[in-house]
C-alpha positions in Angstrom: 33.4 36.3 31.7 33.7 39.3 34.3 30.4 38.7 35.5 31.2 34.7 36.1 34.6 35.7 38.1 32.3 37.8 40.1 29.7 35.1 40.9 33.2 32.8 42.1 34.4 35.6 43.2 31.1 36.0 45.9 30.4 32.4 46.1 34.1 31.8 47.5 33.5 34.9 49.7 30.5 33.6 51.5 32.4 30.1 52.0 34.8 31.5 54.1 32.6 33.5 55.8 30.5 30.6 56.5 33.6 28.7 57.7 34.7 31.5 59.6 31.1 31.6 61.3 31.0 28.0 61.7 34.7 27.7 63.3 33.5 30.6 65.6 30.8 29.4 67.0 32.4 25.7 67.5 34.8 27.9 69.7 32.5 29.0 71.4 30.4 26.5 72.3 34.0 24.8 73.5 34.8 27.7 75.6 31.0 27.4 77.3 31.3 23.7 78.0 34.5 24.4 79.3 32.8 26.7 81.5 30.0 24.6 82.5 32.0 22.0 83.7 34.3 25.1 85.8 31.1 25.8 87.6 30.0 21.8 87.6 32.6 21.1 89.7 33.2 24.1 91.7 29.4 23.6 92.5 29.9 19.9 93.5 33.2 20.3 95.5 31.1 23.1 97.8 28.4 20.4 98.4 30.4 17.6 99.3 32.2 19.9 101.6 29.2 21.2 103.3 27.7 17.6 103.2 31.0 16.6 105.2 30.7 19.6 107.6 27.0 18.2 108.6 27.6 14.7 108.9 30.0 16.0 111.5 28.6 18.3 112.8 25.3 17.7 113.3 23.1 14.9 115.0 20.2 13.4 114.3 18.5 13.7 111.1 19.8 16.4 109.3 22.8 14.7 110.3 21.7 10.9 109.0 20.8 12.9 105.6 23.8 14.3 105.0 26.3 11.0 105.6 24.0 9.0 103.6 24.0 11.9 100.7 27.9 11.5 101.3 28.1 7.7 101.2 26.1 7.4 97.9 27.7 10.5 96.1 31.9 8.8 96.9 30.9 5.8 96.2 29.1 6.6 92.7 31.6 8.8 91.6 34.6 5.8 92.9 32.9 3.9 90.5 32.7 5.8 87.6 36.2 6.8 87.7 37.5 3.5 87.7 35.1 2.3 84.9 36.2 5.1 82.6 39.4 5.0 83.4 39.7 1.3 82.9 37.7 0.9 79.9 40.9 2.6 78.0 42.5 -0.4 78.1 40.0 -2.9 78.5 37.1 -2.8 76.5 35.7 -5.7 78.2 34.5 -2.9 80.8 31.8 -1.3 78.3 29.3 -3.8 79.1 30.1 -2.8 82.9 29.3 0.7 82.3 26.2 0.2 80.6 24.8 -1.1 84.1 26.3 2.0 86.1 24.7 4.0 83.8 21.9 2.4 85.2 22.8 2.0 88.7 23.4 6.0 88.8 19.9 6.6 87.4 18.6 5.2 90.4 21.5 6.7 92.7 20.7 10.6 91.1 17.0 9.7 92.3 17.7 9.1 95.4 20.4 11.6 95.8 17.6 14.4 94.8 15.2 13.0 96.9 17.6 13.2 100.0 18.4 16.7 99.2 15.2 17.9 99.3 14.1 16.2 102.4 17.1 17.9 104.3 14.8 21.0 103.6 11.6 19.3 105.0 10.4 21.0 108.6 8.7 17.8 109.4 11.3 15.7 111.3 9.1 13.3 112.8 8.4 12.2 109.4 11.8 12.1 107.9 12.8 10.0 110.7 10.1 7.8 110.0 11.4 6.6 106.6 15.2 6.7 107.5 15.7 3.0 107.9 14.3 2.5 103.8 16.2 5.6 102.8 19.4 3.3 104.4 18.8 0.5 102.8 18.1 2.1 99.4 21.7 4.3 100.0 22.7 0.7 101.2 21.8 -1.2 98.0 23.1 1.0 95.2 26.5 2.3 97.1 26.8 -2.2 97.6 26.5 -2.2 94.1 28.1 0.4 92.8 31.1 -0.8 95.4 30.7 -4.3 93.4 31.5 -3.0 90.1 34.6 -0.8 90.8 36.1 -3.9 92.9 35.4 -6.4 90.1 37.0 -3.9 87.8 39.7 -3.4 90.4 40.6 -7.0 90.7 40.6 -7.9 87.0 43.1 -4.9 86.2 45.0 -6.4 89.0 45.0 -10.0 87.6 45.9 -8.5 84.1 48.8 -6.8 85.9 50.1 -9.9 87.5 49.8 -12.5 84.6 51.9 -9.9 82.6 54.9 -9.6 85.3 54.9 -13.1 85.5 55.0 -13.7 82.0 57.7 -11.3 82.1 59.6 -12.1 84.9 59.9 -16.0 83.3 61.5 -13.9 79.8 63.7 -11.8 81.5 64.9 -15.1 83.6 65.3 -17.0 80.3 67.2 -14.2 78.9 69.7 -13.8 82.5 70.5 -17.2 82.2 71.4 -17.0 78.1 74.1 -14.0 79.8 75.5 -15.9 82.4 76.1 -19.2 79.9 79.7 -18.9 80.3 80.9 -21.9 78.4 80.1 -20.7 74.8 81.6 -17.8 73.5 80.5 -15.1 71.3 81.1 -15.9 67.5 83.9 -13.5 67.5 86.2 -14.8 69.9 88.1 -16.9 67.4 88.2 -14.6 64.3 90.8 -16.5 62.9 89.3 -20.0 63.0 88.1 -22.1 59.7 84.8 -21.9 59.2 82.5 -24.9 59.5 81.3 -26.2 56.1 77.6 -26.3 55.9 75.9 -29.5 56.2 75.3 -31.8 53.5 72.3 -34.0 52.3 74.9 -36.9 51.2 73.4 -37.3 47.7 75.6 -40.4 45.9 77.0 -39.0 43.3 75.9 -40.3 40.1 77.8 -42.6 37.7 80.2 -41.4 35.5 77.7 -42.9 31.6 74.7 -41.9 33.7 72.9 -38.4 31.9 73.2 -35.8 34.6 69.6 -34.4 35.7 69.3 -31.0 35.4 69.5 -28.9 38.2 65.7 -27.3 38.9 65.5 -23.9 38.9 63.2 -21.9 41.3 61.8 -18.0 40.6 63.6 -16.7 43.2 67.1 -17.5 41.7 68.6 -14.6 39.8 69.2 -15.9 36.0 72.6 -16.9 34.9 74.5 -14.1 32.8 75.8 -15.7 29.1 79.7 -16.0 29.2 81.5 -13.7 26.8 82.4 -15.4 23.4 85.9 -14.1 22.3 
């Protein structure tokens, strides 16, 4: 017996351990994403910001690489925003998403492939391909600009059927307020109340056998009278 209340005895000790371990490094690994997504954004903020600072401030190429880096990276992320945000209340959206999942393959491509050509010497080159690196920005920021609009507008229609809808209830309801001419029931407390409506059954004559009155299950059964 001692030696089985030992073997519990260990067997519960390594489950909490176990738990303990597993609980720990779940925390953990929480406390690092957390992190990641610190650095993520810090990371991003500084680039836009520099990308801003050279589509200002500079001309010509490095110039035309930076707005269109710019263009492609507020539109995309626009986008997303209002498709996750949106599809919270309308899952009509996920199918929506799916393609901007898509869409933003093709936008992180090109988005890379801007960022390294800022770093290219040759300019002469880079300015050679600028008109299809506009029209590539061009296509996916249209697109992308599509979807958040289309998702825009049907939120707003949404919105708008269901104030109207409302407005017509609460105008229904107003004008129930405002009926002056019939009072509340409790005006006339005093009054005799109004016998409930009949279904003018002839009564039957007086040799005729009366038909029994039907009883239903929801009818509570009749108590025997007391015999003296």
């Amino acid at each position: 017996m001692e030696a089985a209340f030992i073997i519990v005895a260990l067997v519960l000790l390594f489950a909490f351990l176990g738990l303990g371990v597993y609980v720990t490094t779940k925390v953990v690994k929480a406390a690092a994403r957390g992190v990641d997504r610190t650095i993520t954004q810090a990371r991003r903020t500084v680039e836009d910001t520099t990308l801003k600072a050279r589509s200002f401030g500079q001309v010509g190429v490095p110039g035309a690489l930076a707005t269109l880096r710019l263009d492609l990276r507020n539109s995309m992320r626009a986008t997303q925003q209002a498709l996750y945000e949106g599809v919270q209340t309308d899952a009509s959206l996920k199918e929506s998403i799916g393609l901007f999942e898509r869409l933003s393959a093709h936008g992180h491509e090109l988005d890379g492939e801007l960022k390294r050509l800022e770093a290219e010497p040759d300019r002469q080159r880079i300015a050679a391909v600028l008109p299809d690196l506009r029209e590539r920005t061009a296509q996916i920021t249209q697109a992308s600009d599509s979807l958040r609009w289309a998702a825009r507008d049907r939120a707003r229609r949404f919105a708008e059927d269901d104030l109207t809808h409302l407005s017509a209830q609460i105008d229904v309801e107003s004008g129930a307020l405002r009926d002056w001419s019939s009072p509340p029931s409790d005006a006339f407390p005093h009054s005799t109340p109004t016998p409930p409506p009949t279904w003018n059954t002839p009564e039957p004559a007086a040799l005729t056998v009366p038909t029994p009155t039907p009883e239903y299950p929801w009818q509570k059964t009749r108590r025997p009278e007391a015999t003296t």
